[in-house]
One Martini backbone bead per residue (centre of mass of N, CA, C, O) as a GRO file, in nm:
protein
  144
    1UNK     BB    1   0.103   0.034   0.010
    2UNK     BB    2   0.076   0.308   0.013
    3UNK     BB    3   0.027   0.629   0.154
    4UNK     BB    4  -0.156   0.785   0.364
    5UNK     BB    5  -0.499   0.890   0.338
    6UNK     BB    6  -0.646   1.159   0.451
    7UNK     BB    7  -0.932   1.181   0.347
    8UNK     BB    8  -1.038   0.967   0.531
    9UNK     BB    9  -1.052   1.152   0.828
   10UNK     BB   10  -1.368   1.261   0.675
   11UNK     BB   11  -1.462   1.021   0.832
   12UNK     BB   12  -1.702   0.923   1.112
   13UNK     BB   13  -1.480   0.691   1.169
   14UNK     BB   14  -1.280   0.490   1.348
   15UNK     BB   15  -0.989   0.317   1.278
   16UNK     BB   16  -1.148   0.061   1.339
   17UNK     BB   17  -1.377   0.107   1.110
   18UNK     BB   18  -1.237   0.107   0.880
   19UNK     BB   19  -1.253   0.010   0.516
   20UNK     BB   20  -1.057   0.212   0.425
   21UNK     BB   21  -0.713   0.287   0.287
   22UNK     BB   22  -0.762   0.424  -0.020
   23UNK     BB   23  -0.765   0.633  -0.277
   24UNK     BB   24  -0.746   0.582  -0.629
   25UNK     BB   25  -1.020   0.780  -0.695
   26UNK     BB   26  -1.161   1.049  -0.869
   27UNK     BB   27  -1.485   1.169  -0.939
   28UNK     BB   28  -1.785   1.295  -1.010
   29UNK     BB   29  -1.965   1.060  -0.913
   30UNK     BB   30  -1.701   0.891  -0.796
   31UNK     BB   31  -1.512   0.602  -0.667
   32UNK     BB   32  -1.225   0.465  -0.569
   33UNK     BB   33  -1.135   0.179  -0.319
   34UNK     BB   34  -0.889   0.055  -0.042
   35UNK     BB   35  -0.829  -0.293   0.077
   36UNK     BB   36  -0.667  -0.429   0.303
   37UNK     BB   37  -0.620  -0.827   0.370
   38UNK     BB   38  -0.526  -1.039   0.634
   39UNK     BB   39  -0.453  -1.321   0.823
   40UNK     BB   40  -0.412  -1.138   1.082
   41UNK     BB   41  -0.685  -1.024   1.095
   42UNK     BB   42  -0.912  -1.056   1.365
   43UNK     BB   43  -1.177  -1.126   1.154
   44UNK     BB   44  -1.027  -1.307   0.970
   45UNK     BB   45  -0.970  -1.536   1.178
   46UNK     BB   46  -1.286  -1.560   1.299
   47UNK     BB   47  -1.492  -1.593   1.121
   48UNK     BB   48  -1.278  -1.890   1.011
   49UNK     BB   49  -1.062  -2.061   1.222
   50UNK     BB   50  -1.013  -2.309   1.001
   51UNK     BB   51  -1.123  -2.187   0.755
   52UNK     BB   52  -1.127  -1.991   0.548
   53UNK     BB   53  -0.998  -1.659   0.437
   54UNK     BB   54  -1.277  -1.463   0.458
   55UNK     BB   55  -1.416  -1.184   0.378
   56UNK     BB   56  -1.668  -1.035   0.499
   57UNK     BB   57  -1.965  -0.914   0.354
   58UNK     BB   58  -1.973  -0.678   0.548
   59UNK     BB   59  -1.776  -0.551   0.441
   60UNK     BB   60  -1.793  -0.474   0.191
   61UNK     BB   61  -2.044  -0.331   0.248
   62UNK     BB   62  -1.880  -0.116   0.409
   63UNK     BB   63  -1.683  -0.011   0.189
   64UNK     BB   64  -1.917   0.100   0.019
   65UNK     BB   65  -2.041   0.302   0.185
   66UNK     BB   66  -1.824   0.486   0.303
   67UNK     BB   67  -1.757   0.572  -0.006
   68UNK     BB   68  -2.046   0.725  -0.060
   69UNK     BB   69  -1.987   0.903   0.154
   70UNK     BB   70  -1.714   1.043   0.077
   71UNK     BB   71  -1.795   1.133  -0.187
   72UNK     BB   72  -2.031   1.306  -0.082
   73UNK     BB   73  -1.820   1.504   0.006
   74UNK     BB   74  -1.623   1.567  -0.190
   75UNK     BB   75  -1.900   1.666  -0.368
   76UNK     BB   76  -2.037   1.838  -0.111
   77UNK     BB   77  -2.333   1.662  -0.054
   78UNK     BB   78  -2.146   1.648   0.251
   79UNK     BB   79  -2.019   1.656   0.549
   80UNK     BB   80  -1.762   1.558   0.795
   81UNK     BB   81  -2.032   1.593   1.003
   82UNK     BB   82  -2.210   1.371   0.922
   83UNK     BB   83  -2.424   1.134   0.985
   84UNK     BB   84  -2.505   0.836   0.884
   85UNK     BB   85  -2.723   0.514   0.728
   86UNK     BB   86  -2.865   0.293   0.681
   87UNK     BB   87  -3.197   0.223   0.502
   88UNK     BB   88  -3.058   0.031   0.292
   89UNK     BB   89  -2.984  -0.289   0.145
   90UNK     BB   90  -2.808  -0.474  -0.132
   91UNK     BB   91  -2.652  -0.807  -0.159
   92UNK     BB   92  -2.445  -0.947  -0.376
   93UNK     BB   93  -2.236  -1.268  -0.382
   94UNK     BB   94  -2.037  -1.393  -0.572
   95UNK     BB   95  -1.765  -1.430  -0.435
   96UNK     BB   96  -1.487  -1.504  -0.254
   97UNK     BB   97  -1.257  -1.322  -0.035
   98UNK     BB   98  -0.929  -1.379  -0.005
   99UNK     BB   99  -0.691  -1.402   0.234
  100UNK     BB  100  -0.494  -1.236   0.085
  101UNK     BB  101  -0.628  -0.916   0.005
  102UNK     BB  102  -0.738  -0.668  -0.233
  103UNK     BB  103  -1.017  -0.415  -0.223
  104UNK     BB  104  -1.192  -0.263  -0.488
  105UNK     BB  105  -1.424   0.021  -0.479
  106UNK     BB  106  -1.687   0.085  -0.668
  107UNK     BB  107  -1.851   0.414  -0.662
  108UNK     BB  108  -2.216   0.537  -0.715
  109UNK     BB  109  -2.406   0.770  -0.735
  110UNK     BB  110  -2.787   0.790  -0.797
  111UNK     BB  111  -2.938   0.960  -0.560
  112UNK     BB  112  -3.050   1.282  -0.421
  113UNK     BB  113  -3.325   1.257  -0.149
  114UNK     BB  114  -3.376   1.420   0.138
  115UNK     BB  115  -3.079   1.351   0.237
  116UNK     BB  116  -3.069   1.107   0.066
  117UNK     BB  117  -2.841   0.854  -0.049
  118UNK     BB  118  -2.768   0.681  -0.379
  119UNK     BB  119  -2.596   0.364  -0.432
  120UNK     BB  120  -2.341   0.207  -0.575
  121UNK     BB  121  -2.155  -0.114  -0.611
  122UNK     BB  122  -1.825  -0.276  -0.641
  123UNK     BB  123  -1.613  -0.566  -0.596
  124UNK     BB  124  -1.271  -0.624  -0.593
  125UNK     BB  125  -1.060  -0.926  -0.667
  126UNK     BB  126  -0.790  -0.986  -0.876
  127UNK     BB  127  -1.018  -0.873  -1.087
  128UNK     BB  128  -1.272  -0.977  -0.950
  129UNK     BB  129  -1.627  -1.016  -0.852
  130UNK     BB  130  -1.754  -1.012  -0.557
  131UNK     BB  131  -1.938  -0.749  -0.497
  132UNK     BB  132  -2.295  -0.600  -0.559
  133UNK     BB  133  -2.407  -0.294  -0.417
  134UNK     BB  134  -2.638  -0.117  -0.258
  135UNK     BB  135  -2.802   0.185  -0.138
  136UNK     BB  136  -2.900   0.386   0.145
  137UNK     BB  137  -2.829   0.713   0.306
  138UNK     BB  138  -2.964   0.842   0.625
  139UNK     BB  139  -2.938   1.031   0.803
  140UNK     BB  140  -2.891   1.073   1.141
  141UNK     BB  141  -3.059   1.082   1.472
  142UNK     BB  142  -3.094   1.288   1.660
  143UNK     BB  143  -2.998   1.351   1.978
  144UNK     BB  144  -3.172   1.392   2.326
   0.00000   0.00000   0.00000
């Protein structure tokens, strides 16, 4: 992996949530980002203690939103203090992601509508797709 990405500090999750370790390219509208995963990440070791050592398919489909969630932001579309949540999610799992492996997600807007945004992408491992997520994200209910 190349030099850590300051960009993704603009998401608001934690070192230790973040699905993203590097933006790959950005254009409007349009994101890829990259994790990779090791055989001795502790998610990725209890996963299946005796293997095979799959990357969690809530893994990738957390890397696609993490990415549509900062597209939004690097777009103006929302702020670095926003948090949002899932409102929906669908997701395809075409194969399984092994790891050591980096995860590649290709992530694209598809419609901003009363403040929530409209995602779609896919995984890819090896330079196959490993899974094709839909998604909403919608603001965060304020605390009282």
């Amino acid at each position: 992996m190349s030099e850590r990405d300051d960009r993704i500090d603009l998401l608001p999750h934690g070192p230790a949530a973040r699905m993203i370790e590097r933006v790959r390219a950005h254009w409007p509208g349009r994101i890829e980002t990259e994790m990779s995963w090791s055989r001795r990440d502790a998610a990725i070791a209890a996963h299946f203690p005796v293997g095979p050592t799959v990357v969690p398919g809530v893994f990738l489909a957390e890397q696609v939103a993490q990415s549509a969630l900062l597209l939004a932001v690097l777009d103006g579309l929302a702020s670095a203090r926003d948090l949002f949540v899932l409102g929906h999610l669908r997701c395809d799992f075409v194969r399984p992601a092994l790891a050591p492996c980096i995860v590649l997600a290709r992530v694209m807007l598809t419609a901003q509508v009363r403040g929530s945004v409209g995602f779609h992408g896919e995984c890819l491992s090896g330079g196959e797709i490993v899974a094709r997520i839909k998604g909403v994200a919608t603001p965060a209910p304020v605390a009282s």
